[in-house]
C-alpha positions as CSV (number, residue, x, y, z in Angstrom):
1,X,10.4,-116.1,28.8
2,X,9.4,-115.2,25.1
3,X,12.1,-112.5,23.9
4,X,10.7,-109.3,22.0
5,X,12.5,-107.8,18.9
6,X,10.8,-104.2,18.1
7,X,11.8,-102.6,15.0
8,X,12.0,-98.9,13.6
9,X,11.8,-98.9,9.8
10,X,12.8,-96.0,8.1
11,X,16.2,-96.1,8.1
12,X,16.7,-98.9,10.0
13,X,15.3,-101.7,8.1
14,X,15.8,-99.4,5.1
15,X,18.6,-97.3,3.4
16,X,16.0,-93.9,3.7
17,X,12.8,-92.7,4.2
18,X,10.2,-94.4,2.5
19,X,7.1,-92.1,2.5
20,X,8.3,-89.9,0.0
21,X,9.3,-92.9,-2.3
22,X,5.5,-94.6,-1.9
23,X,3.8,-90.9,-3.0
24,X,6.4,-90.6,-5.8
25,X,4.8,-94.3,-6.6
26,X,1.4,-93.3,-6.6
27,X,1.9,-90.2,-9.0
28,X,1.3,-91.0,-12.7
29,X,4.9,-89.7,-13.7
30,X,7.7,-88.1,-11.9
31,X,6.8,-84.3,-12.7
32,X,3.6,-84.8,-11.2
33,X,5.4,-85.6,-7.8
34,X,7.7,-82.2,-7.9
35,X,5.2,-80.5,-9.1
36,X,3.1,-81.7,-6.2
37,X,6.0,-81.0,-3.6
38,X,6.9,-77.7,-4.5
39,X,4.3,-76.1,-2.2
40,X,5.4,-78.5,0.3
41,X,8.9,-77.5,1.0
42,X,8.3,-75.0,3.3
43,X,6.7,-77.7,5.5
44,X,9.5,-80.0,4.9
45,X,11.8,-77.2,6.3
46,X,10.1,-76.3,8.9
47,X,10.3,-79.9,10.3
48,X,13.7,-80.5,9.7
49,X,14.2,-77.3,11.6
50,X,11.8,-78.6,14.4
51,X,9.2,-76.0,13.8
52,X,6.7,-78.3,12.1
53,X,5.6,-81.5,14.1
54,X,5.6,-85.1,12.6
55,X,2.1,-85.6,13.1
56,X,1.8,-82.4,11.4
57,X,4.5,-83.0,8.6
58,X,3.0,-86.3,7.4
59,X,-0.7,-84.9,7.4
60,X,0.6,-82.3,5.0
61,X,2.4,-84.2,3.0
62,X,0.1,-86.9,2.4
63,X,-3.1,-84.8,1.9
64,X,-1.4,-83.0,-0.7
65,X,-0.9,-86.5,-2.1
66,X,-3.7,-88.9,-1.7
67,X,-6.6,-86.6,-0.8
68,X,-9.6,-88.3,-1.5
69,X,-7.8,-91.2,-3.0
70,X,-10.3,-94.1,-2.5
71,X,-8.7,-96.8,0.3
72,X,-9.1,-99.6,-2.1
73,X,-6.5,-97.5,-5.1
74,X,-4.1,-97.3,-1.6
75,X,-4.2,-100.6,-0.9
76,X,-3.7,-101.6,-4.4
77,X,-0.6,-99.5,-4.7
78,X,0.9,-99.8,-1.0
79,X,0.8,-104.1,-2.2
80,X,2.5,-102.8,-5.4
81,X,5.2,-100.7,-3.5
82,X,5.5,-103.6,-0.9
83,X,6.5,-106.1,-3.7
84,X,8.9,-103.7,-6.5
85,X,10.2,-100.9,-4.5
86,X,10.9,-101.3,-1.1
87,X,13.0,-104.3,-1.6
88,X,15.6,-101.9,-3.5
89,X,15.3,-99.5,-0.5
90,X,16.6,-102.6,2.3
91,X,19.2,-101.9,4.7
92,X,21.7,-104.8,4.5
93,X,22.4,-104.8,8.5
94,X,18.9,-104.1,9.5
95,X,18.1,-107.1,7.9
96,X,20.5,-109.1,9.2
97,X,19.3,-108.7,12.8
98,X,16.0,-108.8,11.8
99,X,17.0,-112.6,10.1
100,X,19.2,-113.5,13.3
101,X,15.8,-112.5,16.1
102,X,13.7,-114.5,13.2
103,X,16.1,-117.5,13.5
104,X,15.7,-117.4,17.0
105,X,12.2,-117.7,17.3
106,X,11.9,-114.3,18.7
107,X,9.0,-112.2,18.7
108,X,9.6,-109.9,15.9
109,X,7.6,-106.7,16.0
110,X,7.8,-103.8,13.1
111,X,6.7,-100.4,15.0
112,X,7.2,-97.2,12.2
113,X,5.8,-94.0,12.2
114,X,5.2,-94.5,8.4
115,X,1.6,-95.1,7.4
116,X,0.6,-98.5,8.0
117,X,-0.5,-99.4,4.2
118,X,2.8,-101.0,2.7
119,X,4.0,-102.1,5.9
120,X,1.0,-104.1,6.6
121,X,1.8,-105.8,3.6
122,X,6.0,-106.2,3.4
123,X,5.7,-106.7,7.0
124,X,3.9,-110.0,6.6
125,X,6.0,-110.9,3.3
126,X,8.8,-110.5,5.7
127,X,7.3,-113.1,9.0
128,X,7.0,-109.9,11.3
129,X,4.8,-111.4,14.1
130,X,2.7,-107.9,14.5
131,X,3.4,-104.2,12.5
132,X,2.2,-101.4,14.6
133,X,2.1,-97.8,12.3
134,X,0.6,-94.6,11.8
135,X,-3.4,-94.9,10.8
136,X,-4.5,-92.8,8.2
137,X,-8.5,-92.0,8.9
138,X,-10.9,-92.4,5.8
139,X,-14.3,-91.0,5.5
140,X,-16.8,-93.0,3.0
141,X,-14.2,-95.1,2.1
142,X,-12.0,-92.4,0.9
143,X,-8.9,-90.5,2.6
144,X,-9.3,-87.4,4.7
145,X,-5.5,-86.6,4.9
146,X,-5.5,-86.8,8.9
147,X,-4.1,-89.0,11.3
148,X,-6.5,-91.4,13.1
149,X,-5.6,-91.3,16.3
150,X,-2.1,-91.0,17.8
151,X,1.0,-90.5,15.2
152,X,2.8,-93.5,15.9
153,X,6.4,-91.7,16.7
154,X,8.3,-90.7,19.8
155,X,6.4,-91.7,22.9
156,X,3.7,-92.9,21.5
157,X,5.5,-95.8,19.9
158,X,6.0,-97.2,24.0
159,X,2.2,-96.7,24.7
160,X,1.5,-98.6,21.2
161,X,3.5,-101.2,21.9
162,X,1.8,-101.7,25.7
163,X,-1.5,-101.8,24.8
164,X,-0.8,-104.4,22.3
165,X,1.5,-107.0,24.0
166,X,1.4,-105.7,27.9
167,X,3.6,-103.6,29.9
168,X,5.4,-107.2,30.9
169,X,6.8,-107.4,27.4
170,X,9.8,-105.0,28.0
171,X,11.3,-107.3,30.4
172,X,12.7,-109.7,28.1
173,X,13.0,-106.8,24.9
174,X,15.3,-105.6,22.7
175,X,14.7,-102.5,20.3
176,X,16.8,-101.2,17.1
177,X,16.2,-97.8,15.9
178,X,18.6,-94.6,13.2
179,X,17.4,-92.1,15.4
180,X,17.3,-90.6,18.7
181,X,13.4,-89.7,18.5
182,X,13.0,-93.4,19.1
183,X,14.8,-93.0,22.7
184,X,11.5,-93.7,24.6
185,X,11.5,-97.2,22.7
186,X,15.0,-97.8,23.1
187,X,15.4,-96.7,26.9
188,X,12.2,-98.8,27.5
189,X,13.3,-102.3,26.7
190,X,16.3,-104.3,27.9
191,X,18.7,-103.5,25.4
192,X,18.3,-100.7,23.1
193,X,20.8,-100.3,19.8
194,X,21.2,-97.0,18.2
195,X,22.1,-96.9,14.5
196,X,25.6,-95.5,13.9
197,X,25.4,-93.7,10.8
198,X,29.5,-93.6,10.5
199,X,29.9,-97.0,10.6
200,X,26.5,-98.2,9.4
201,X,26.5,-100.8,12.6
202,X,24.0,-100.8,15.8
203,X,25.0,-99.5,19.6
204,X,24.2,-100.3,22.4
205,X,22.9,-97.5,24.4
């Protein structure tokens, strides 16, 4: 039976978060960006407090960001961030699973709550078989600053991954994931492995 490998990114496959690094990208200079998250901090707060949702958080964030940033100047810079940025952002022992499930022949599948548009892109330089991530909708080819569809964190990253590859997928599975929110994910497939962030090394769960 085909194995599965199913991937978190932020902090698994990376050293941090990488949304904030990608709109720091997109600003024109770095006191743009602090200008531009100033307001924000209240919202970033109230999430780490659990008072602001992700879905909610990201929205936010992003809007006050790329708001009416054509798709085509997105793409264009999410290729850019894919190719200079995020490889100074890697996680040394992410990777290295990644590498030994790739050397396997294993089904490697990236699944982030991070927006799609540079993952889509290192996720391919990297041989990922298929990236699921959070859509961003667009109207008339610009962005609206909402979510289209389901944020693709928590429990939602289970029902993403089962309407792409089957519910049969899990049998043969194994997940890696920093953080606890990604339980569903974790608990779901065969073997699950938490992040230690002491030792830097996965768990089993």
């Amino acid at each position: 039976m085909q194995k599965y490998a199913f991937f978190d990114f932020d902090g698994t496959l990376t050293r941090t978060d990488s949304v904030l690094p990608f709109l720091k990208f997109c600003c024109k200079n770095n006191f743009l960006f602090y200008i531009k998250l100033i307001p924000l901090l209240p919202t970033l707060v109230g999430y780490l407090a659990g008072l602001v949702s992700n879905a909610s958080a990201k929205e936010r964030v992003i809007d006050a960001y790329l708001h009416n940033w054509r798709v085509a100047d997105v793409e264009a810079k999410a290729a850019e961030f894919a190719e200079h940025e995020l490889p100074n952002l890697l996680f040394s022992e992410g990777m290295f699973q990644l590498s030994q499930h790739k050397a396997q022949g294993d089904i490697c599948v990236l699944v982030s709550a991070s927006p799609e548009w540079y993952l889509q892109h290192w996720g391919k330089q990297h041989g990922f078989d298929a990236i699921i991530a959070t859509k961003m909708a667009t109207l008339s080819g610009c962005l609206t600053g909402k979510i289209d569809g389901e944020n693709c964190h928590d429990f939602a990253k289970v029902r993403r991954i089962n309407a792409l590859f089957g519910e049969n997928c899990w049998q043969n599975s194994i997940a890696y994931s920093d953080s606890r929110v990604d339980l569903p994910m974790l608990q779901r497939a065969s073997e699950g492995f938490l992040l230690n962030k002491q030792t830097k090394k996965f768990e089993k769960i």
